[in-house]
C-alpha positions in Angstrom: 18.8 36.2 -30.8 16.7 35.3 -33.9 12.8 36.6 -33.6 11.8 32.6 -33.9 14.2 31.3 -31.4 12.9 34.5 -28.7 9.0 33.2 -29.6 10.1 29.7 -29.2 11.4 30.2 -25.6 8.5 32.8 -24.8 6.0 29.6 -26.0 8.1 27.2 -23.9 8.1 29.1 -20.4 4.4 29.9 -20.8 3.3 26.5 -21.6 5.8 25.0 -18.2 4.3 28.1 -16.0 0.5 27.5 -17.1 -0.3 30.9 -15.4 0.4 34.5 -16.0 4.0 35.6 -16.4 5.0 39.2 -15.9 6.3 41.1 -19.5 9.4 41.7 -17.1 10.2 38.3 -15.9 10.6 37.1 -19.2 12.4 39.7 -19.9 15.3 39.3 -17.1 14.7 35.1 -18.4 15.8 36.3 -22.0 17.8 39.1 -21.4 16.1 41.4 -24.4 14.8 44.5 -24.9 11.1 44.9 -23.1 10.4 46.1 -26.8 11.6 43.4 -28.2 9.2 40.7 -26.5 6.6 42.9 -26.8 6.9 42.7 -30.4 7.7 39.2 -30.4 4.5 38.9 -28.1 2.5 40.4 -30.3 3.1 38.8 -33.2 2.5 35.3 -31.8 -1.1 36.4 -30.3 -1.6 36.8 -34.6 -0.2 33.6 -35.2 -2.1 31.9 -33.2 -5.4 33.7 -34.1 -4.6 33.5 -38.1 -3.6 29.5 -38.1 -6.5 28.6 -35.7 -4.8 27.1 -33.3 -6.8 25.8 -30.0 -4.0 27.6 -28.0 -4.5 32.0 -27.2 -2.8 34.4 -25.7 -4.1 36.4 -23.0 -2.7 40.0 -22.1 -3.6 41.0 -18.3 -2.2 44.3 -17.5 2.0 43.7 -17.8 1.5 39.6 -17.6 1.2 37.4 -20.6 -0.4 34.1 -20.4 -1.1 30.5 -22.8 -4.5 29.4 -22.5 -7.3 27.7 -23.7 -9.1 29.5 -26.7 -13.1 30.5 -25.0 -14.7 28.4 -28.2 -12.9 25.5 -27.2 -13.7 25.4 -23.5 -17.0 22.9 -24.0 -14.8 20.1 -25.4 -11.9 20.6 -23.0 -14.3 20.7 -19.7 -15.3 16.6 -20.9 -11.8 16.1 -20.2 -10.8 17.8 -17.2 -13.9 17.9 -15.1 -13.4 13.6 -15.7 -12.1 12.3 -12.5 -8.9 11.3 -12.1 -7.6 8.0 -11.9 -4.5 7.1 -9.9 -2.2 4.6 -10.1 0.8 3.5 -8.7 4.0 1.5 -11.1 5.8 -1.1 -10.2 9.0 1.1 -9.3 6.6 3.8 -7.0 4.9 0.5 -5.3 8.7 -0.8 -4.7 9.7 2.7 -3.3 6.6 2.7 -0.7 7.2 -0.4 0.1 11.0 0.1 1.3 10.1 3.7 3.0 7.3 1.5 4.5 9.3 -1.1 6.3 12.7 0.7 6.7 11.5 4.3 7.7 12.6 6.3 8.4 15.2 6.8 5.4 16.5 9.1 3.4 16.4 9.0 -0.6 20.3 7.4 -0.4 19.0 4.6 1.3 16.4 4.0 -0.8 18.4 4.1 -4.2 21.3 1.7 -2.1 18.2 -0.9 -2.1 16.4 -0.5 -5.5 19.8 0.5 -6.9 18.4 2.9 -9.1 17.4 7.0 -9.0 13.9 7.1 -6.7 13.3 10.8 -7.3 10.3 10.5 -9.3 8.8 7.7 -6.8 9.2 9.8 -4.2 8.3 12.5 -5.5 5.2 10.8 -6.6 4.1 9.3 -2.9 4.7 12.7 -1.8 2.0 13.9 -4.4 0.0 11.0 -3.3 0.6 12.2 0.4 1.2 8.2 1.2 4.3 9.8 2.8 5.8 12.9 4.2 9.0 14.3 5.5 10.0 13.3 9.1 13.2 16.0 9.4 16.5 15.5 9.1 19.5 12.9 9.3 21.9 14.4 11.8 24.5 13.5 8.9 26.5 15.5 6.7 24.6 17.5 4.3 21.0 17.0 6.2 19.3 15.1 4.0 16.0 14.1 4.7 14.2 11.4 6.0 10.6 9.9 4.5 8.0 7.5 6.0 5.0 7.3 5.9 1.5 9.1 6.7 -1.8 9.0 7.8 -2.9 8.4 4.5 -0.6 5.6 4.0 -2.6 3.9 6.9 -5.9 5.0 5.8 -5.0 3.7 1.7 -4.0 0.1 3.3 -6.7 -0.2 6.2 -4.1 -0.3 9.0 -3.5 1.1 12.3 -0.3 1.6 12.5 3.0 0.3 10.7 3.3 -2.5 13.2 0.5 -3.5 11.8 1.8 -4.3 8.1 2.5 -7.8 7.5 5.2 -9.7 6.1 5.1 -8.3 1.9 4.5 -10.9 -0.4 3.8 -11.2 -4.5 0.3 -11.6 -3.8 0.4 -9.3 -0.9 1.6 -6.3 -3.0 -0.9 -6.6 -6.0 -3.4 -6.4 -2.9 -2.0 -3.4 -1.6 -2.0 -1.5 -5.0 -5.6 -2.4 -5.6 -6.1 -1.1 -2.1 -4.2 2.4 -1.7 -5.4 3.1 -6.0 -8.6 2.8 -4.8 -8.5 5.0 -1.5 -6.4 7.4 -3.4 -9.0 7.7 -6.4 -11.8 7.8 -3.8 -10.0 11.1 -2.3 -9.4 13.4 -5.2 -13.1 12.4 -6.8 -14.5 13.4 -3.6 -12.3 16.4 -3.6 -13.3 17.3 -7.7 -16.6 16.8 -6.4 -16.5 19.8 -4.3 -14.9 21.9 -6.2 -17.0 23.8 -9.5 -15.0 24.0 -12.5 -15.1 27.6 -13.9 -12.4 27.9 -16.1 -9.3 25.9 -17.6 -5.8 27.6 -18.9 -2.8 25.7 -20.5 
């Protein structure tokens, strides 16, 4: 393998990992020499000091990672202490509302109603925590079933899902407005507990 295409694939799994990685793990993730990434590792800690790039990297024992230079850490605080702002798409609105009224169901059913791939609205209400895994189908190959949580409830001021009313146009632009705002609400609060100290790419 070509010294460029090795420090190409060393940059890309650092960047996707954001933390440390272990000398060996990349390593095994190559299949090189332990020599030959720590030459290639080496030579990209001078590239990136010798083209002033905003990007370093940071030895720690036998684990390598892609951060933040220090000198930039000022500007890039502004950005990431800002609080967040969540918001929920057409298609992840659609998905919450079908989990919502037809839980519990599993991804397949989903998809059979919005007849297109859910994964990343699922995957997104489960980031959200508006709703959670209730087990299994007793089907073949177990997949799972969603619906929805306490959170759900709490982002659309209701008691319990008997409570939600018949959806309308009007009625879903309300509930965006509503779980955006609880869901913004939560991680600020959240942020605003936590002290920053220090930000790594």
């Amino acid at each position: 393998m070509e010294r460029s295409e090795i420090k190409g694939k060393i940059e890309g799994i650092l960047f996707a990992m954001g933390e440390s990685v272990s000398i060996k793990e990349i390593v095994t993730a190559l299949g090189e020499e332990e020599e030959t990434i720590r030459e290639a590792i080496d030579e990209m800690r001078t590239d990136y000091i010798s083209k002033d790039r905003g990007i370093q990297i940071v030895m720690l024992e036998d684990n390598v990672q892609l951060r933040t230079k220090d000198e930039y850490y000022d500007d890039l605080i502004k950005i990431a202490s800002a609080p967040k702002k969540n918001v929920l798409s057409d298609s992840v609105l659609e998905t919450l509302s079908i989990i919502a009224y037809k839980q519990p169901v599993t991804r397949m059913d989903v998809e059979k109603i919005r007849g297109v791939n859910s994964d990343f609205g699922i995957n997104k209400l489960l980031e959200y925590g508006l709703i959670k895994e209730l087990g299994r189908l007793d089907a073949p190959g177990k997949p799972l079933l969603f619906g929805t949580s306490e959170q759900f409830l709490r982002a659309f001021n209701v008691d319990s899902i008997e409570d939600l009313p018949q959806i309308s146009v009007d009625m879903m632009e309300d509930f965006r407005a509503q779980a955006e705002s609880e869901l913004n609400y939560m991680v600020n609060k959240e942020e605003d507990s936590v002290k920053v100290e220090n930000v790594g790419i």
